[in-house]
C-alpha positions in Angstrom: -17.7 -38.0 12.9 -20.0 -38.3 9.6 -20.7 -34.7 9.5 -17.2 -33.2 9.8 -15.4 -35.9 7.7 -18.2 -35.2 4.7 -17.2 -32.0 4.8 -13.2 -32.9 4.6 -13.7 -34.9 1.9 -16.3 -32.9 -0.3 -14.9 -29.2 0.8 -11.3 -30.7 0.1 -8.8 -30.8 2.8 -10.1 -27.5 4.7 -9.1 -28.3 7.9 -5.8 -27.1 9.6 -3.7 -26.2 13.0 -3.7 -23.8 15.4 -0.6 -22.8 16.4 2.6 -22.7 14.0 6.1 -22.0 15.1 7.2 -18.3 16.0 10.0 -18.7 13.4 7.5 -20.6 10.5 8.5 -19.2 7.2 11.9 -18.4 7.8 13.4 -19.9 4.9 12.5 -22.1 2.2 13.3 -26.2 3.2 15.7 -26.1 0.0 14.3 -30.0 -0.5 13.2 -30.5 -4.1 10.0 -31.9 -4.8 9.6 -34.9 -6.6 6.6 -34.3 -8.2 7.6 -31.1 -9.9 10.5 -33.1 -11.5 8.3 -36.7 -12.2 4.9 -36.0 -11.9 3.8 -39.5 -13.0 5.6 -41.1 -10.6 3.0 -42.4 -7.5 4.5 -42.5 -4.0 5.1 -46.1 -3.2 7.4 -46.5 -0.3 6.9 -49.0 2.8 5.5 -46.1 4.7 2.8 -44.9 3.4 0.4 -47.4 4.7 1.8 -46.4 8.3 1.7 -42.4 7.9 -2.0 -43.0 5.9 -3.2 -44.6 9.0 -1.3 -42.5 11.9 -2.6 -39.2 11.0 -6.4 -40.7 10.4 -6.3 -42.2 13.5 -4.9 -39.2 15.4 -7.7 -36.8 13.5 -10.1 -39.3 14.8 -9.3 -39.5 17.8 -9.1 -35.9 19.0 -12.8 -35.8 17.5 -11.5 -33.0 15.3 -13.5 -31.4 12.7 -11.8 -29.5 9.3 -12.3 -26.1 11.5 -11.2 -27.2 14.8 -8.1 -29.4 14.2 -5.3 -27.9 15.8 -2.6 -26.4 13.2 -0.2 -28.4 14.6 -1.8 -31.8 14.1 -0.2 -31.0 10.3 2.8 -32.4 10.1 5.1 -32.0 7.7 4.9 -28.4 6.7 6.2 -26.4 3.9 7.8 -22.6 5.1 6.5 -20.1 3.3 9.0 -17.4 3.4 8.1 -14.0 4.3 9.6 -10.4 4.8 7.6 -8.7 7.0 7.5 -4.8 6.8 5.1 -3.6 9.1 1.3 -3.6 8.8 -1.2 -0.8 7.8 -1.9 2.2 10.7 -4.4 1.8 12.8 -6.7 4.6 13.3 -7.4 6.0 16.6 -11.4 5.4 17.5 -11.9 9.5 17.0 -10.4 9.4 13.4 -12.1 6.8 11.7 -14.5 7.1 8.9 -16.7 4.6 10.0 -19.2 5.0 13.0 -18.7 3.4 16.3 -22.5 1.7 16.1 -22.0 -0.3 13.0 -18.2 -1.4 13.9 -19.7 -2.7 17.3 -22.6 -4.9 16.1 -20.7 -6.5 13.8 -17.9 -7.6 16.7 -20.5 -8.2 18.6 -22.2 -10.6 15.8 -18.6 -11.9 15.2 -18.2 -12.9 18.8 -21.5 -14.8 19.2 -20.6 -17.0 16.4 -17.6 -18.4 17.9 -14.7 -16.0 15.8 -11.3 -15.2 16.4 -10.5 -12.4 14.6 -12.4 -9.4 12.9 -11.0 -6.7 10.9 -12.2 -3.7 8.7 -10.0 -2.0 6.5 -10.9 1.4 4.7 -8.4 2.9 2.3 -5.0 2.3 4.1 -5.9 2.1 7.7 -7.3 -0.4 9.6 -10.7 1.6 11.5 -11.6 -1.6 13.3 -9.4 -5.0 14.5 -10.6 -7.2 17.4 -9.4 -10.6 18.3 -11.1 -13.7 20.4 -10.0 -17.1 22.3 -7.1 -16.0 23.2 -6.0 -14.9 19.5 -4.0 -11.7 18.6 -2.6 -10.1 15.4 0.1 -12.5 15.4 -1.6 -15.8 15.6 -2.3 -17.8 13.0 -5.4 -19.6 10.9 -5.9 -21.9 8.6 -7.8 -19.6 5.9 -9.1 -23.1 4.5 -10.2 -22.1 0.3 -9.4 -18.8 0.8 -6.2 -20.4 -0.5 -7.6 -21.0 -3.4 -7.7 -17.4 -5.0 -4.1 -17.3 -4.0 -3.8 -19.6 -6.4 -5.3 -17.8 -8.8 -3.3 -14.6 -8.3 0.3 -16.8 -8.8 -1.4 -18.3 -12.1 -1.5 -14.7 -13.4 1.7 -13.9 -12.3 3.0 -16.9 -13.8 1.9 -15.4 -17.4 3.2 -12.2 -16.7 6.5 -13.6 -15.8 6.4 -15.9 -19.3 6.6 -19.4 -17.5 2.1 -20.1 -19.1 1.3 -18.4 -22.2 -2.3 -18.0 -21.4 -5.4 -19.2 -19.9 -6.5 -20.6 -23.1 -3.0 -22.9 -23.3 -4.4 -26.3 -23.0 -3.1 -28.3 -19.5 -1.1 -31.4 -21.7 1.0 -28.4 -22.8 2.3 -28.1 -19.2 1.7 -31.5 -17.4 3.6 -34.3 -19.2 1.2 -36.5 -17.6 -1.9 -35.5 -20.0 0.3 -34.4 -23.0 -1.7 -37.4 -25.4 -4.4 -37.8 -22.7 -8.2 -36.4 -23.7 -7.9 -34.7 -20.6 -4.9 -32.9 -21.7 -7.1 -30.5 -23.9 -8.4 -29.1 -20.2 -8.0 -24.8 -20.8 -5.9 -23.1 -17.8 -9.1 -20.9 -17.9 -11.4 -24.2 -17.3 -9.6 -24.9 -14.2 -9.5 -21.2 -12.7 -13.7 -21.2 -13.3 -13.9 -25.0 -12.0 -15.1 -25.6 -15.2 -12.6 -28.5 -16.2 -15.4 -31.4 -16.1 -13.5 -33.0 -14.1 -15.4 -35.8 -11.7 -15.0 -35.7 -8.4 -12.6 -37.9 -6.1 -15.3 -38.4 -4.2 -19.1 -38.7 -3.4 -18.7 -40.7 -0.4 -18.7 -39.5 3.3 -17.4 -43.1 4.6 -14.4 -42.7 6.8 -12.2 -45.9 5.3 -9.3 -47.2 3.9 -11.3 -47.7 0.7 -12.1 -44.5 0.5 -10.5 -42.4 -2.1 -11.0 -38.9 -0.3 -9.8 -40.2 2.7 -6.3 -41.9 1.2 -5.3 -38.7 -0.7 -5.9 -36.0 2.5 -4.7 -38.7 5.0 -2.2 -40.0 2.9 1.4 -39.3 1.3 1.0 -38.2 -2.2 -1.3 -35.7 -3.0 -0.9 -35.6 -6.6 -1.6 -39.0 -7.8 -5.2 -39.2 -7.6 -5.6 -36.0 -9.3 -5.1 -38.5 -12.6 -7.4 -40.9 -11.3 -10.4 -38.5 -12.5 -12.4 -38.6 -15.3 -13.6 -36.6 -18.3 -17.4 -36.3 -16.4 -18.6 -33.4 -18.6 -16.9 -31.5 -22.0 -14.8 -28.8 -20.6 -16.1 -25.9 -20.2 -19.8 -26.6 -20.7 -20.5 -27.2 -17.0 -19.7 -25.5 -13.7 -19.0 -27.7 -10.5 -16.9 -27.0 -7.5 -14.1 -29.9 -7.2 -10.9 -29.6 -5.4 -8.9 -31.6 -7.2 -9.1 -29.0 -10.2 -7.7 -26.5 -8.4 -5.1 -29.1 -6.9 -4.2 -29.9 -11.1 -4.1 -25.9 -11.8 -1.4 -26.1 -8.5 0.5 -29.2 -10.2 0.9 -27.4 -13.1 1.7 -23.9 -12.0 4.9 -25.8 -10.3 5.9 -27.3 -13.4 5.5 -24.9 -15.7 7.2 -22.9 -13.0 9.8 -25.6 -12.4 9.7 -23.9 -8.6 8.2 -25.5 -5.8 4.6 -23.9 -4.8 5.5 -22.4 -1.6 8.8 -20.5 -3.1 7.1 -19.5 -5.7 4.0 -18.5 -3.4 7.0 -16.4 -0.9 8.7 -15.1 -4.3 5.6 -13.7 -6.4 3.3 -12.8 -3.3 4.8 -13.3 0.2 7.6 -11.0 0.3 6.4 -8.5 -1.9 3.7 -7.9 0.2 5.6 -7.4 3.1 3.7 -10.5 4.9 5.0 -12.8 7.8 6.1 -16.0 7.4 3.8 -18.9 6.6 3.2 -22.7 6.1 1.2 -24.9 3.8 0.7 -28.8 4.6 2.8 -31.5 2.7 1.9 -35.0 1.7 5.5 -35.8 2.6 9.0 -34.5 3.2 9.9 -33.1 0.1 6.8 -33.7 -1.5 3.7 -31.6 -2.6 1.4 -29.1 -0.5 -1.9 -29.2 -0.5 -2.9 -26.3 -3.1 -6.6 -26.0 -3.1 -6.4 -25.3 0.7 -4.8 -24.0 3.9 -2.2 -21.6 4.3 -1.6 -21.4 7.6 -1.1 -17.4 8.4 -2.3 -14.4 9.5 -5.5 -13.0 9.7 -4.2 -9.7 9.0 -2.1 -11.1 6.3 -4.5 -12.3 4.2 -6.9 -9.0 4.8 -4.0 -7.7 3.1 -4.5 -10.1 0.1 -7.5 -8.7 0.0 -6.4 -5.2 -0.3 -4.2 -6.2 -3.4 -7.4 -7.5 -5.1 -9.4 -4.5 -4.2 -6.8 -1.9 -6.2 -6.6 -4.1 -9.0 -3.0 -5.7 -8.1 -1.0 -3.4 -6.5 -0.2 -3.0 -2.8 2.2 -0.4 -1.0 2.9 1.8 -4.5 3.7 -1.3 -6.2 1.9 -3.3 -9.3 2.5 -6.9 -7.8 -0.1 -8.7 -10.3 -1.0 -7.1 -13.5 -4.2 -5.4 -12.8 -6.1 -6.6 -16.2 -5.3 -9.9 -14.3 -7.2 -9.4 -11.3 -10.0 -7.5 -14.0 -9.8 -10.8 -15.7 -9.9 -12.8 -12.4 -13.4 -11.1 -11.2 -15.0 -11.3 -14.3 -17.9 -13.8 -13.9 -17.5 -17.2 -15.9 -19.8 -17.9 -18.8 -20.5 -21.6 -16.2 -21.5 -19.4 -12.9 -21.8 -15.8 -12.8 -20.9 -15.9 -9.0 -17.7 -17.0 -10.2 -14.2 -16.2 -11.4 -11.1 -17.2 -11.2 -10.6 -19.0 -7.4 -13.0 -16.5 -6.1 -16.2 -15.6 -5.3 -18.3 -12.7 -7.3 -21.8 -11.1 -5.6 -24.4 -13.2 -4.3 -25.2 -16.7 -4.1 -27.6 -18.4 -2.0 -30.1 -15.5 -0.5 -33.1 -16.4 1.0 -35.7 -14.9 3.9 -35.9 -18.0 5.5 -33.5 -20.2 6.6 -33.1 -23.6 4.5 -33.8 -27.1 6.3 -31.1 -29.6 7.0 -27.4 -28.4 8.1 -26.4 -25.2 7.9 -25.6 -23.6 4.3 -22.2 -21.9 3.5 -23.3 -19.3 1.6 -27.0 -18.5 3.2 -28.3 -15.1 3.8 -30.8 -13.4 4.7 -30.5 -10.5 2.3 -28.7 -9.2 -0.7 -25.3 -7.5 -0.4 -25.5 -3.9 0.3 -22.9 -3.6 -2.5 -23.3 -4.6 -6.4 -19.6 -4.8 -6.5 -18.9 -7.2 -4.1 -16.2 -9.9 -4.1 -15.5 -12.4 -1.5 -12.9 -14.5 -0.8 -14.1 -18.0 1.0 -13.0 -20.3 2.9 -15.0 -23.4 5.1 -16.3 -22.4 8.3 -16.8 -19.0 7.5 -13.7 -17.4 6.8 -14.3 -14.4 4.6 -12.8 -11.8 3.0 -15.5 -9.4 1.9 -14.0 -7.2 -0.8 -15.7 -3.6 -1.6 -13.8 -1.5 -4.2 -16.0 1.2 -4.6 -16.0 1.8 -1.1 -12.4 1.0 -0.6 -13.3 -1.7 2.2 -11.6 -4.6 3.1 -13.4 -6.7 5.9 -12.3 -10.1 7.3 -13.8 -12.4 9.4 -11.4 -15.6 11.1 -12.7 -18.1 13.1 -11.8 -21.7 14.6 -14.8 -23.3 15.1 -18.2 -23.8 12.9 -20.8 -20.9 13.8 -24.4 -21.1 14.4 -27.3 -19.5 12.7 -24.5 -17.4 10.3 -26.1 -15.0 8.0 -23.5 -14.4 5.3 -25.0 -10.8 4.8 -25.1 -9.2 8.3 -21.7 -8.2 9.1 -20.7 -6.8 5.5 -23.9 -5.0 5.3 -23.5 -3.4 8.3 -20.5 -1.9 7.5 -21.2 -1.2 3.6 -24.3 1.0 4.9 -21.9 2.2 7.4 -19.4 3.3 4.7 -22.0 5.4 3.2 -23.4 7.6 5.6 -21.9 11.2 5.4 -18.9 11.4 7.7 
């Protein structure tokens, strides 16, 4: 269990369920949540202890990993409200404008590495979707930190609509909780390029009671150990992946909001993209959802995100983020130029030869094919491989943690692909 759990506690909470409710999403649970109206109050009721140590046992015991726990082993969760209008055409095999040869060797990589859903958009059609283990276009995934540019889309929505002034507004200004704190003079912008400074919960892959990590993503109050971190580095001077950062940008996006995250999620993004309902894991009933991971959805839903990033904000003849936001959002930080805001810019870790010791989450083999290339990731390999100047969407889904992945091959099959003369 060391391996999975290290991963749950340093990746952040990037496990989910596999099978929601037909009617998930429906409508919103109309419950308010405590911790948009008193953030500095901790969750202290007689249960915690109880719920803390029912779901850890239960994860435990079903020898679940963060990819392979089942999405119903998340209990409560929080509707995300949709209002679903149809999906894109799908084009007949004889009018696509990619090449049979390239679609088929990356399904055929896809399927040897244990996914359950692949799908290639180009323009407004779909030219390729293929589904595994049972899945189809209506089953749902946990997209793990894919969530996470979600996130980052609602922040910029949340300035357009007035509720943040900007990302250089310091975080005190929002959360009541840091108003006199050091920590308080955090930029919006630091948090969106995880480069708060910020420590981690966490460096330890012990599965105990004792263990920080483990009380917050087995436990009943997400929120409160957000303020249990410390000032680790100035912000802004240093770049470092934490979870809990994007978790803060979450807490105050609801505040400053005064909306709880999922209506504000169904509001801003869900329904005006058309999408199906969704769900996101709570701490509690009535509580907070986990917002640096996991909303439970479509594949073909969030290849649709994806599509909304690659024409700069707008989807279906409508501008549903400002497109100097998403400009703004794929810039690369001054911390990591593979960076933006919640996503993912270019390369990262390319090599000819694969590294020693467990398997990397961003290895490959090879450049991308594409200078332009964004990506939207999530653990286990869920990808959303972004190509504007090729208008090509591609994602990848899966439920289980591949072997020997090569984070170049299937998007540089199809970005050559894309190429050739038609």
């Amino acid at each position: 269990m060391k391996s999975c759990c290290a991963a749950l506690l340093m990746m952040g909470g990037l496990f989910g369920t596999t099978a929601l409710a037909e009617d998930i999403g429906a409508q919103d649970t109309g419950t308010e949540n405590p911790d948009t109206e008193n953030p500095d109050t901790e969750n202290t009721g007689t249960g915690e202890d109880s719920v803390l140590d029912a779901r850890l046992n239960s994860f435990l015991a079903g020898g679940y990993g963060p990819v392979t726990a089942p999405l119903d082993w998340f209990d409560p969760v929080d509707p995300v409200a949709g209002d679903f209008r149809g999906d894109p055409p799908v084009l007949a095999p004889d009018a696509r404008t990619l090449p049979a040869g390239p679609l088929e060797a990356a399904a055929a990589y896809a399927a040897d590495r244990d996914s359950m859903a692949l799908i290639v958009m180009r323009g407004d059609a779909v030219e390729f979707e293929r589904y595994w283990q049972g899945a189809g276009r209506d089953s749902r995934f946990n997209p793990q930190s894919m969530s996470k540019t979600v996130l980052g889309l609602l922040v910029g929505a949340a300035i357009r609509d007035g509720h943040i002034g900007g990302v250089d507004d310091p975080v005190g200004r929002y959360v009541p909780a840091l108003a006199a704190d050091p920590r308080g003079r955090i930029t919006i912008g630091n948090l969106l390029q995880m480069s708060g400074g910020l420590s981690q919960l966490t460096t330890s892959y012990e599965v105990t009671r004792d263990n920080p990590g483990v009380v917050q993503f087995f436990g009943t109050d997400f929120i409160a150990p957000i303020f249990t971190l410390d000032q680790a580095d100035p912000p802004g001077s240093r770049w470092e992946y934490n979870n809990d950062e994007t978790n803060l940008l979450g807490h105050l996006l609801t505040l400053a909001t005064g909306t709880r995250y999922t209506a504000y999620l169904s509001e801003t993004l869900w329904k005006p993209l058309g999408l199906k309902g969704a769900g996101m894991y709570m701490d509690r009933p009535g509580g907070a959802v986990m917002m640096s991971c996991c909303i439970f959805s479509r594949p073909m839903d969030f290849l649709k995100i994806g599509m909304l990033i690659r024409d700069r904000g707008r989807y279906d003849g409508r501008q549903i983020v400002p497109a100097d936001w998403v400009d703004a959002m794929t810039a690369p930080a001054e911390t990591n130029k593979g960076y933006g805001y919640q996503i993912w810019l270019g390369d990262r870790a390319v090599s000819p030869v694969r590294p020693d010791g467990p398997p990397s989450l961003s290895w490959a083999s090879e450049p991308y094919a594409a200078e332009d290339m964004i990506v939207m990731v999530g653990f286990g390999f869920q990808r959303v491989w972004i190509v504007p100047s090729l208008d090509l969407v591609i994602l990848r889904a899966g439920r289980a943690w591949p072997d020997n992945w090569d984070e170049s091959v299937i998007p540089n099959l199809l970005i050559r692909a894309a190429r050739e003369p038609s």
